[in-house]
N, C-alpha and C positions, 0 to 999 in steps of 0.2 A: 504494500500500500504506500501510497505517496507520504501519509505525515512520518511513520520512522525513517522512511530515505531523507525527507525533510532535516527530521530530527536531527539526524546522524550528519548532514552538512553542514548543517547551524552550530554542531559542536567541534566540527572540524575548523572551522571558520573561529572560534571561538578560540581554538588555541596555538591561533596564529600569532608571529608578531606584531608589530605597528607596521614595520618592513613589509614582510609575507604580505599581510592581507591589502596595504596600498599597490603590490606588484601584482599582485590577484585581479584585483580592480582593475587596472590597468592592460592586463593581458584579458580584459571582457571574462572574468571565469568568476566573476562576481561580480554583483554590482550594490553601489552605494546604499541603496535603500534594505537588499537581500542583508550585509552586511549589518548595517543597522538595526534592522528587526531581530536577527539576531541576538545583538548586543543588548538590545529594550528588553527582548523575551528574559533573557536569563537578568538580570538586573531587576526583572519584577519579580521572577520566580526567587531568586537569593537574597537579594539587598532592599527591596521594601518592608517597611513595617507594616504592610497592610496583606504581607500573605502568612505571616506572621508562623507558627508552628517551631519545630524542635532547629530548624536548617535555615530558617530567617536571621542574616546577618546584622538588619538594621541599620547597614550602613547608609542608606540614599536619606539625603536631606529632603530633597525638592525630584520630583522627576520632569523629563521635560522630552517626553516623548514626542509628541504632537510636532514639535515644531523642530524636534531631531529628523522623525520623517520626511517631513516637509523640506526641511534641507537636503535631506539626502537625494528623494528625487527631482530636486533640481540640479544638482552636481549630476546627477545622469547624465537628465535635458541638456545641460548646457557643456560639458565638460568636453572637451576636444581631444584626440590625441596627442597635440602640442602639449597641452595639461600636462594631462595624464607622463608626458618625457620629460617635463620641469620639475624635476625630485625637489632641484634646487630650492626655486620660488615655491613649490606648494608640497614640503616633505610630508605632511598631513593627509594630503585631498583624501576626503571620504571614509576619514579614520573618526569614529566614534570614543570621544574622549567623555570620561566622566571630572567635573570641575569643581575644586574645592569652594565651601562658600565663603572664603577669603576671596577669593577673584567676582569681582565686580562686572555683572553680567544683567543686559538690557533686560528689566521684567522682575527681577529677582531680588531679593535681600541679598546685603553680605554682611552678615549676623557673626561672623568668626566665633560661631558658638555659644553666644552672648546673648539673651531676650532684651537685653540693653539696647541692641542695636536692629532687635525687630522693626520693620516699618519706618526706617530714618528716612526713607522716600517718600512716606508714604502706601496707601496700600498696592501700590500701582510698580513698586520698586524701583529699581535704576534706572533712571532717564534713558541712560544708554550705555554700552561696553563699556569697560576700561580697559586698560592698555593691554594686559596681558591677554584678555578675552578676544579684543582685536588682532593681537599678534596671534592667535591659535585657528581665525576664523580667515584670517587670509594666508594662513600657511594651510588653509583646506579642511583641516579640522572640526567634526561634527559631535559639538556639546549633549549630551542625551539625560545626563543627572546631575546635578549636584551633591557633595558628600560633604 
């Protein structure tokens, strides 16, 4: 049946490098959004507090699926084989990163653990990137949690 074949890529996929699975992408034997769901699946299944039981690490702050996908397949749409040959400029492209909430990202608190610092935006959170979120999102890189 298709979902164990599924299964069984999604974990291969899974314990690739950042290297591997960018050269992946690139050679078309996967792609940005496959990739990403992926990474969401197992991040919901381990790292949310809301699947909760004996194997719930509780590591995810914030998840931020929705608009991890949404990026991803637009790095599909738009991503060229030039891209995909600039390691240089885009070491990242279509690597799903999870981002500490120390780093200041559009939408979000950066609460560094602190309820002090819940909502200093407002409930609407950072206006927009900071610098390290920008350098991760133009080196290609696709944010999917916060921890």
């Amino acid at each position: 049946s298709a979902v164990p074949e599924q299964q069984a890529r999604e974990r291969r996929l899974l314990l690739l490098t950042a290297t591997e699975l960018r050269a992946a992408m690139a050679r078309r034997e996967a792609t940005c959004e496959e990739v990403t769901l992926a990474f969401c699946r197992r991040c919901f299944e381990l790292g949310g507090w809301r699947t909760g039981g004996d194997s719930a690490l509780n590591c995810v702050a914030e998840e931020n699926y929705d608009a991890a996908l949404e990026l991803a397949r637009e790095l599909d749409r738009r991503t060229s084989d030039e891209d995909w040959a600039d390691v240089e400029r885009y070491p990242l492209l279509g690597v799903p990163v999870s981002v500490k909430d120390q780093i200041i990202q559009k939408g979000f608190d950066a609460t560094m653990g602190s309820a002090a610092r819940c909502f200093q935006w407002g409930p609407s959170g950072a206006p927009e990137d900071g610098l390290h979120m920008r350098l991760l999102l133009e080196a290609g890189a696709i944010p999917f949690v916060r921890t």
